[in-house]
N, C-alpha and C positions, 0 to 999 in steps of 0.2 A: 549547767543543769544540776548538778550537786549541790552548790550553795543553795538553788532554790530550792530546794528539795528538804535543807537542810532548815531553811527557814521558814517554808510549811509547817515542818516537823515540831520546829521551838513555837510556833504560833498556834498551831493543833495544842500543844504540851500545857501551855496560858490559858488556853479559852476553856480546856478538858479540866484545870486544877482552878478555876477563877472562881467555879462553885461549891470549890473542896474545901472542908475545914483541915487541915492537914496541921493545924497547931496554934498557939497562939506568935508572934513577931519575937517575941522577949527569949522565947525558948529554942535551944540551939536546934537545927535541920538537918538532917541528912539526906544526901542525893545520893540512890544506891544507882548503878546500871548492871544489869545483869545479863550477861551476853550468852547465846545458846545456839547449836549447829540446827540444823533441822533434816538433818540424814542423822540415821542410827545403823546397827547392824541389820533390822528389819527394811531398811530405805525409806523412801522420803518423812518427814515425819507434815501432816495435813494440818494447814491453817485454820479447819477449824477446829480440832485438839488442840490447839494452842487457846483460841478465843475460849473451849471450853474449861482447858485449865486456870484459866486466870477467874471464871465466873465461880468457879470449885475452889482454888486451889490460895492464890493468891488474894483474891477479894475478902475471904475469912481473915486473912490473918493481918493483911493490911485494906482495910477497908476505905478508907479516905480518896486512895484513886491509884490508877499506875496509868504509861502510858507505853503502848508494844510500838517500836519502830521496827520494820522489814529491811531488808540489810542484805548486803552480801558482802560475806566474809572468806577473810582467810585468814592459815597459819601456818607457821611453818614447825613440823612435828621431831621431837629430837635427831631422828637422821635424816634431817633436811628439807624433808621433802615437803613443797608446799602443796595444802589443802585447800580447797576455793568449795563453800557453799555456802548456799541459802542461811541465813541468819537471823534471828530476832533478838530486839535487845529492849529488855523489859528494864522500866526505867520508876523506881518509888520513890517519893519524897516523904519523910516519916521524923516526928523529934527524936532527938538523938535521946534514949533509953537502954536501959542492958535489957528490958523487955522485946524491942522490939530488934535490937540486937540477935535474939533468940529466933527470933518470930523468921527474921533475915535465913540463918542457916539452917532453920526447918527447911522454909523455901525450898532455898538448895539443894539440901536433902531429898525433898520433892521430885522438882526438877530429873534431879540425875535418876531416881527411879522408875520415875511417871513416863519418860523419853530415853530411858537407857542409854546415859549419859557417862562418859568417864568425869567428865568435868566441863565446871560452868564459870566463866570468869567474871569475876567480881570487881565492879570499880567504886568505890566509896567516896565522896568527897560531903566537904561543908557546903549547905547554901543558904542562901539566904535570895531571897526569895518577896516579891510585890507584886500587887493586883490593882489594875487602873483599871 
C-alpha cells in the first residue's frame, strides 16, 4: 500500500511540474523537502491553512511549483520519547541560487511563525530532473 502511494505521489510530482518552467537543463537544481507537524500548542493545525499558506506564502517566493505530500510522521524528541503526527512535507524544485537560497529560509522562517513551530526539517539534495 505505501510503495503505491509513494508512486502516486512521484507521478502526481511529474504531471504537477511537466508544465513548470522551473529552469533551464544546463543550470544546477535543487530538491528542497520541507517537513512540518500539523499539531501545535493551539492543536490540530487545518488542511486548509496549509492549502492557504502555500497560495500566500510559498507561491510568492517560489512560484514555478511545489508539491504538499500528506504524511504521518514521527520523532523521537531528546528524552526519548516518540512523537507520532499528522505531517506534511512540502517539496520545491528551484536552481540552485544564493537568491533563492534566501527565498528557502524566509520560507522557514514563515513556517515556524505562521503555525507556531519550534522547527521544520530541511532536506536538500541535487536533482536533476526530465519531462516525457
Amino acid at each position: 500500500m505505501k510503495r503505491s502511494t509513494a508512486l502516486i505521489s512521484l507521478t502526481l510530482l511529474i504531471l504537477l511540474l511537466s508544465g513548470c518552467d522551473i529552469g533551464s537543463r544546463d543550470e544546477p537544481l535543487i530538491s528542497a523537502r520541507l517537513y512540518l507537524g500539523l499539531t501545535n500548542a493551539k492543536g490540530p493545525i487545518p488542511p486548509a491553512d496549509i492549502a492557504a499558506f502555500a497560495d500566500t506564502a510559498i507561491t510568492p517566493l517560489f512560484p514555478s511549483g511545489l508539491t504538499i505530500f500528506h504524511a504521518d510522521g514521527q520523532c523521537q524528541t531528546s528524552d526519548h520519547a516518540l512523537v507520532k503526527e499528522p505531517s506534511v512535507v512540502i517539496e520545491l524544485i528551484y536552481p540552485d541560487s544564493e537568491e533563492n537560497r534566501q527565498r528557502l529560509l524566509i520560507l522557514i522562517e514563515k513556517i515556524k511563525t505562521v503555525f507556531k513551530q519550534r522547527t521544520v526539517l530541511l532536506v536538500v539534495t541535487h536533482a536533476s530532473i526530465n519531462f516525457y
